[in-house]
N, C-alpha and C positions, 0 to 999 in steps of 0.2 A: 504494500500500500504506500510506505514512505518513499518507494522507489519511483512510481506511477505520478506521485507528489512532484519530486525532483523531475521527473520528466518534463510534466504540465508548465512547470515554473520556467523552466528553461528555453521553451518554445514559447512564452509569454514575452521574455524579454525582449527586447529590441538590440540592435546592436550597441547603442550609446546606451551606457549603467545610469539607471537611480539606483543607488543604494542607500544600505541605511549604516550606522555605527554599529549595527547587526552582521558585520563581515567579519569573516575568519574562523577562525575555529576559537572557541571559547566555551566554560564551562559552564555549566547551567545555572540559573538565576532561582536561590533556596531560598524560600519566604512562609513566616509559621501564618495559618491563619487568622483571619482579622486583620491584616498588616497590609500595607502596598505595594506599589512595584510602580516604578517609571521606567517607561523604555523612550529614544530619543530616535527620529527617522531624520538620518542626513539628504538632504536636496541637491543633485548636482546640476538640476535643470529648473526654470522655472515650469510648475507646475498649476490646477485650478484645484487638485483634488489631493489629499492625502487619506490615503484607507490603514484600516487595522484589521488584520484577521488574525483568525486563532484556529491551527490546526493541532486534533484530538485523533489518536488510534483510532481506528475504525467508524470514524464521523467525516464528517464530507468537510472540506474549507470552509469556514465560518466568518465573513466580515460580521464584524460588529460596531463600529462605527467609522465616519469617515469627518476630515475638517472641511469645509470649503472656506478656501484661500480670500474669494471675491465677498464673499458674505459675512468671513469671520466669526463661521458660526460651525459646531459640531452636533453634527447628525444623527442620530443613533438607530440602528434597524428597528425592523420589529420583532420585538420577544425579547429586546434589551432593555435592560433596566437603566434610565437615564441617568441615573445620578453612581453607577458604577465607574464610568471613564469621565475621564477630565483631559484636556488638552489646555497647553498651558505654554508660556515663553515660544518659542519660535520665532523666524524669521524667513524668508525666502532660501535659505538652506538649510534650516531642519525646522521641526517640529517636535514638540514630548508630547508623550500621553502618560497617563498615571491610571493603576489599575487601582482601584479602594475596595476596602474592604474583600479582601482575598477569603473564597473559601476553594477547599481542596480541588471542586471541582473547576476550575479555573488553569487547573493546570495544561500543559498543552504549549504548544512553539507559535510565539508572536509573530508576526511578519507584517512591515509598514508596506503598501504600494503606492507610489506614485502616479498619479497621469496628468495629461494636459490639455483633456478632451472628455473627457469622462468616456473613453473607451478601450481605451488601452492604456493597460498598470503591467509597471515594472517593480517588482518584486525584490527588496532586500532578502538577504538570507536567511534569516529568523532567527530567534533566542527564545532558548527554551526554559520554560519557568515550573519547576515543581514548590505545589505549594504543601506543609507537613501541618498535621493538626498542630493545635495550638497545644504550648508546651515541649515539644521537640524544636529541638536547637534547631538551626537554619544556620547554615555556614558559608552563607555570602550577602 
């Protein structure tokens, strides 16, 4: 399935990278619940749209919300709870979001996408976030 994932992404991409500060190899983001998480998406182009998805084992790619750049305003699907994500600081080369109130089930590999048209996103590489009940140490 994560293979079929990296396929999709790759043929998503365009030849010029958006990426995010979500490159490389790095180890995964340990947070107890109840607690938050900020992840930051780098812009290397000007963009209208920045998206948040969240992919989960055996569940399909999940946007849950996105910014728009011209409105200054963040979005949130449906079935998301509004007051979960915050988007916050940014400029025309990044953007943060902050995840609140972390429960277990939130865990899953972040990924920002970019686009300039609302139809085609370019995909950072994602960071992966395990969240641990509350009470278990978290070691990043």
């Amino acid at each position: 399935m994560l293979r079929a994932l990296a396929l999709l992404l790759a043929f998503l991409a365009p030849a010029t990278q958006v990426s995010s500060n979500l490159e490389g190899t790095q180890k995964p983001i340990i947070r107890q619940a109840g607690s938050s998480v900020q992840f930051t998406c780098d812009i290397k182009q000007s963009v209208t749209y920045v998206h948040w998805y969240r992919y989960q084992e055996g569940i399909a790619l999940q946007r849950l919300v996105y910014y728009h750049y011209q409105y200054s305003r963040l979005m949130t699907d449906p079935g998301i709870s509004s007051g979960k994500y915050h988007t916050f600081g940014g400029t025309d080369k990044n953007r943060n979001i902050e995840v609140r109130s972390l429960e277990e089930r939130d865990s899953g590999v972040y990924y920002c996408a970019c686009d300039t048209s609302g139809w085609i996103k370019t995909f950072g590489r994602g960071t992966k976030l395990i969240v641990t009940p509350s009470g278990r140490l978290a070691l990043s």
